[in-house]
PyMOL CGO cylinders between C-alpha atoms (Angstrom):
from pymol import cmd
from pymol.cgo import CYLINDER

trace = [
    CYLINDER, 0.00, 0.00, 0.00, 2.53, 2.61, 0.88, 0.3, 1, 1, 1, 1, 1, 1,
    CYLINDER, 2.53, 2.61, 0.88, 4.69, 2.13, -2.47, 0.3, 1, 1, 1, 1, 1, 1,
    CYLINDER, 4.69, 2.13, -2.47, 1.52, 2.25, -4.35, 0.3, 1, 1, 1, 1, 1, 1,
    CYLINDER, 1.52, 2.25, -4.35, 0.87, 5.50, -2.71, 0.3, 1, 1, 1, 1, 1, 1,
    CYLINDER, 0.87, 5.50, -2.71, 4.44, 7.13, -3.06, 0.3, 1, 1, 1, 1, 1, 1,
    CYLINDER, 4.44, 7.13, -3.06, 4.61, 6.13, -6.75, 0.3, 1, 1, 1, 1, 1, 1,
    CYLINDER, 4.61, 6.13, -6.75, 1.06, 8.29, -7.36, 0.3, 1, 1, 1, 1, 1, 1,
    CYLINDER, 1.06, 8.29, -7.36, 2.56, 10.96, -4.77, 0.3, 1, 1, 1, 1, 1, 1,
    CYLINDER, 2.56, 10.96, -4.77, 5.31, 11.17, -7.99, 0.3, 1, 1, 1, 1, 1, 1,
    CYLINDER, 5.31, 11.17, -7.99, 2.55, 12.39, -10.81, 0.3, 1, 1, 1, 1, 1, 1,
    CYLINDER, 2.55, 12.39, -10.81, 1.69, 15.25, -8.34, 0.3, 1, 1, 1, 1, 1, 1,
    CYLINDER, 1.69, 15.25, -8.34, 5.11, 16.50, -8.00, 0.3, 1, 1, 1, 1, 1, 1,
    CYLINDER, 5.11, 16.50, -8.00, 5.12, 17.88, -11.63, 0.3, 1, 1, 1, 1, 1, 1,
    CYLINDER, 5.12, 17.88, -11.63, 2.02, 20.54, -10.71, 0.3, 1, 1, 1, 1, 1, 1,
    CYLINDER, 2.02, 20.54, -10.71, 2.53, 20.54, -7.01, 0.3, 1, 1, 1, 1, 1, 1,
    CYLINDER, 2.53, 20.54, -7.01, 6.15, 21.57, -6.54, 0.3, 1, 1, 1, 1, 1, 1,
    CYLINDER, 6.15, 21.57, -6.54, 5.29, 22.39, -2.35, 0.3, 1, 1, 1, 1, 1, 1,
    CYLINDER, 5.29, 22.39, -2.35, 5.39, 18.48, -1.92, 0.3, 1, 1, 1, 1, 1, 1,
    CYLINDER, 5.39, 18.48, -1.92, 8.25, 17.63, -3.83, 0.3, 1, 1, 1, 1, 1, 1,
    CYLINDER, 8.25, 17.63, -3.83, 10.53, 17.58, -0.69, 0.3, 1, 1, 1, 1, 1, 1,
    CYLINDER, 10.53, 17.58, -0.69, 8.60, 15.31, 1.31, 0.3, 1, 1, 1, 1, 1, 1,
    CYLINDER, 8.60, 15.31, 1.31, 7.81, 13.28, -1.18, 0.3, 1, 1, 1, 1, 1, 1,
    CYLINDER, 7.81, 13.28, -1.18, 11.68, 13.10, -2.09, 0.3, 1, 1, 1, 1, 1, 1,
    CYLINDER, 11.68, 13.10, -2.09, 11.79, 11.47, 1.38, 0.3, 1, 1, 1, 1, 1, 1,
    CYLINDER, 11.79, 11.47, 1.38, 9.00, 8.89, 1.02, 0.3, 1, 1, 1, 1, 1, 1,
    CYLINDER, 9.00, 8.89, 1.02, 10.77, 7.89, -1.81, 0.3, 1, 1, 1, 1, 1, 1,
    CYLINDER, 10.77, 7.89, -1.81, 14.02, 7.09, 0.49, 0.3, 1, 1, 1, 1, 1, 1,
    CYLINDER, 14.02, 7.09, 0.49, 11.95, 4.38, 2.11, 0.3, 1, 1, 1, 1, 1, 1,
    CYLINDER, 11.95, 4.38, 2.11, 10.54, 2.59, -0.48, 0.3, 1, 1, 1, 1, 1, 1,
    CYLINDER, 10.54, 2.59, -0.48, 11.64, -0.85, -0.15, 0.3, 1, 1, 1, 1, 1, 1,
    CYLINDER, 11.64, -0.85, -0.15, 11.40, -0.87, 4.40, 0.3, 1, 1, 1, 1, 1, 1,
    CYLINDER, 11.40, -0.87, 4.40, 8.57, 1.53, 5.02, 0.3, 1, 1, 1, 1, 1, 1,
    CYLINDER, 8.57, 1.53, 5.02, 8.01, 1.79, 9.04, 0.3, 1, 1, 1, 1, 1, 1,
    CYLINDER, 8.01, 1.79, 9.04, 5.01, 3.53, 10.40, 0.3, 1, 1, 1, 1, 1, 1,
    CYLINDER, 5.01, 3.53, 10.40, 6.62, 6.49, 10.49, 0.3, 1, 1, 1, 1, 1, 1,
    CYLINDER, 6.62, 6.49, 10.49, 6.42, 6.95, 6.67, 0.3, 1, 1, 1, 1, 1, 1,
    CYLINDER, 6.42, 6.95, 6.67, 3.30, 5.50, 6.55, 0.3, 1, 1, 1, 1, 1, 1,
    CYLINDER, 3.30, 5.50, 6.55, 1.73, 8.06, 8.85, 0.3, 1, 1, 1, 1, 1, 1,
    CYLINDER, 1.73, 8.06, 8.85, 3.61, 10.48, 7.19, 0.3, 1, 1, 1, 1, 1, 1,
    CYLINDER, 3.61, 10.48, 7.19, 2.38, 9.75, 3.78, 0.3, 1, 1, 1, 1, 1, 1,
    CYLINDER, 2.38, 9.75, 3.78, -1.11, 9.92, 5.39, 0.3, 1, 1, 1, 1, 1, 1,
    CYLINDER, -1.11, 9.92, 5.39, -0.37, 13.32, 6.34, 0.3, 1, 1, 1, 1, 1, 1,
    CYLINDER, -0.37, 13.32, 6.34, 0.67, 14.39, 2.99, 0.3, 1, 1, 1, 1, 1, 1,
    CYLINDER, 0.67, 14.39, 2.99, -3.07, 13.33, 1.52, 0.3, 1, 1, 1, 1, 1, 1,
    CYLINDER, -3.07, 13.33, 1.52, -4.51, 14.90, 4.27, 0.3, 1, 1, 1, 1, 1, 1,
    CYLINDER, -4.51, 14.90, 4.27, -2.38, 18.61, 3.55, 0.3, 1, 1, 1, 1, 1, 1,
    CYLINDER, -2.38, 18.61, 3.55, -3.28, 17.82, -0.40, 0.3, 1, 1, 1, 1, 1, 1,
    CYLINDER, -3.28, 17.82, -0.40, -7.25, 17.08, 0.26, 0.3, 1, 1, 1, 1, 1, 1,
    CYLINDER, -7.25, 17.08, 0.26, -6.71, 20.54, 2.22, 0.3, 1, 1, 1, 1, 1, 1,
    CYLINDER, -6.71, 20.54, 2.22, -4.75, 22.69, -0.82, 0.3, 1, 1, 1, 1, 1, 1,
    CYLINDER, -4.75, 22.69, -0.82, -6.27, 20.66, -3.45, 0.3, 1, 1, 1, 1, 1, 1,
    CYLINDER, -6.27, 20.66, -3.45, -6.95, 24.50, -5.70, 0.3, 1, 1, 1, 1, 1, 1,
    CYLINDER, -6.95, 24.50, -5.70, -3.39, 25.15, -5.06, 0.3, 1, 1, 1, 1, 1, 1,
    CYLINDER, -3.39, 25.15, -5.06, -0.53, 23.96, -7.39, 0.3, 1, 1, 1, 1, 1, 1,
    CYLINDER, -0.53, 23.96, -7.39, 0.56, 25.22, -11.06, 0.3, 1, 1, 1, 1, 1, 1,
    CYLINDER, 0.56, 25.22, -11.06, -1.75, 25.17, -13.65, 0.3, 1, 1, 1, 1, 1, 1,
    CYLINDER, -1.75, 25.17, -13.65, -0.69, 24.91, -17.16, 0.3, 1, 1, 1, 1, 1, 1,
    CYLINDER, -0.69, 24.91, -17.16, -3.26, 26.40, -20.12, 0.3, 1, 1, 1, 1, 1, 1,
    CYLINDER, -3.26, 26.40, -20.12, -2.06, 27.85, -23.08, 0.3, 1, 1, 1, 1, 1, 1,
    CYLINDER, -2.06, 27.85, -23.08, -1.33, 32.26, -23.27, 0.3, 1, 1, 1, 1, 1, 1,
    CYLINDER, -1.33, 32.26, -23.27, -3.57, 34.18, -25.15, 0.3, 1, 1, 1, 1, 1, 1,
    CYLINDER, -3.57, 34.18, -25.15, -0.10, 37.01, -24.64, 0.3, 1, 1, 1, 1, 1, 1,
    CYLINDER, -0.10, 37.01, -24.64, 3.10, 36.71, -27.03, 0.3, 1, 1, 1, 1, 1, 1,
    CYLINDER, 3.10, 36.71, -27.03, 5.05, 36.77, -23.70, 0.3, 1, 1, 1, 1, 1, 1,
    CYLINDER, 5.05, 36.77, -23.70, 4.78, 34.41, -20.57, 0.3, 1, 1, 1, 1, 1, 1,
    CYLINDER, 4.78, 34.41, -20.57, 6.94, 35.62, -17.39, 0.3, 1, 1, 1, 1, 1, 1,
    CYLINDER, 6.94, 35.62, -17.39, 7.39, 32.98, -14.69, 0.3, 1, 1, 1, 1, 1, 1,
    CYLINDER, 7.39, 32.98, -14.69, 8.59, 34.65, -11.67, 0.3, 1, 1, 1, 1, 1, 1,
    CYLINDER, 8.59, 34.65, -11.67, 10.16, 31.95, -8.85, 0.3, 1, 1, 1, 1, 1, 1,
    CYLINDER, 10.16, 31.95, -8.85, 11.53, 32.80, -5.17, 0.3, 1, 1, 1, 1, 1, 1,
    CYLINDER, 11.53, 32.80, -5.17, 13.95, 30.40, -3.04, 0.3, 1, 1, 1, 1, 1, 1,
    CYLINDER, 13.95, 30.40, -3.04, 15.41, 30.58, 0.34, 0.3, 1, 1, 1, 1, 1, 1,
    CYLINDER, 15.41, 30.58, 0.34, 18.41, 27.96, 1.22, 0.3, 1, 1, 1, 1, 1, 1,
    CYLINDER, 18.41, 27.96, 1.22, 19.15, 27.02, 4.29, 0.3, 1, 1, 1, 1, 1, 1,
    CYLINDER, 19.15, 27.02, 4.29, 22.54, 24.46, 4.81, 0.3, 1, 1, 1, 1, 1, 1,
    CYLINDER, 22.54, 24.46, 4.81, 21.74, 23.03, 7.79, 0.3, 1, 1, 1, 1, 1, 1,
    CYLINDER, 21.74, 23.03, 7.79, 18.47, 22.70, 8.50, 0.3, 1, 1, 1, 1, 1, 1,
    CYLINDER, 18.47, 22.70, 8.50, 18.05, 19.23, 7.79, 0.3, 1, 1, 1, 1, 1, 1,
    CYLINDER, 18.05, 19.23, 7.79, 19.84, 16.83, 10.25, 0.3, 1, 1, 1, 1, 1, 1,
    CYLINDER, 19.84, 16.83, 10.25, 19.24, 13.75, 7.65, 0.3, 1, 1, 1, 1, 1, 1,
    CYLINDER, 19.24, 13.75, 7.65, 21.69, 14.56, 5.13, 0.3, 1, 1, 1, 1, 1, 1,
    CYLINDER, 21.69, 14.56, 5.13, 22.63, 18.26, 5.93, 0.3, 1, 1, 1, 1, 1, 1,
    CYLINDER, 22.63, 18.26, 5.93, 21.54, 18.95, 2.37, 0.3, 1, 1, 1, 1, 1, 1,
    CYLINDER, 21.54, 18.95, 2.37, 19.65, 22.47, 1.14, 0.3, 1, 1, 1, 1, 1, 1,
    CYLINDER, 19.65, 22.47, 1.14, 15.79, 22.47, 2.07, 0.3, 1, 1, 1, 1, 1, 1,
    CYLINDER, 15.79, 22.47, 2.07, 14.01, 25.29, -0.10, 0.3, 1, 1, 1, 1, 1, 1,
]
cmd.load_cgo(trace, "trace")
C-alpha cells in the first residue's frame, strides 16, 4: 500500500512543486517503510485534500510573452538527515 501511494505521490510532483521535498523522502523508504512513513504519507493526503486549488496550472497564453517569476530561500543546515539544502 505505501509504495503504491508514493509512486502516485510522484505524478503530483510535476504541478505541485510544495510536496516535492517530502515526497523526495517517502521515496528514500521505499523498499522498508516503518510507520513512520506511513503516517507520514497519510499526512501528505490529508495537507493535499486541504490545498487541493493550489498547485501550477498549465493552459495555453492568449499574450506573445509568458513571465514565470520563482523565489527560493536555502538554508545548509536545517536538515539533520543529510545536511543537504531544504528550499
Amino acid at each position: 500500500m505505501y509504495r503504491r501511494l508514493v509512486d502516485n505521490f510522484l505524478y503530483l510532483t510535476t504541478s505541485r512543486r510544495d510536496i516535492l521535498f517530502i515526497i523526495s523522502l517517502l521515496f528514500r523508504f521505499m523498499h522498508s517503510p516503518k510507520e513512520t512513513q506511513s503516517k507520514a504519507a497519510i499526512r501528505v493526503l490529508r495537507y493535499i485534500k486541504g490545498t487541493n486549488t493550489l498547485g501550477i496550472f498549465f493552459q495555453k497564453s492568449t499574450k506573445e510573452t509568458l513571465k514565470l517569476v520563482g523565489y527560493i530561500n536555502n538554508y545548509w543546515g536545517d536538515c539533520v538527515d543529510d545536511s543537504k539544502s531544504t528550499s
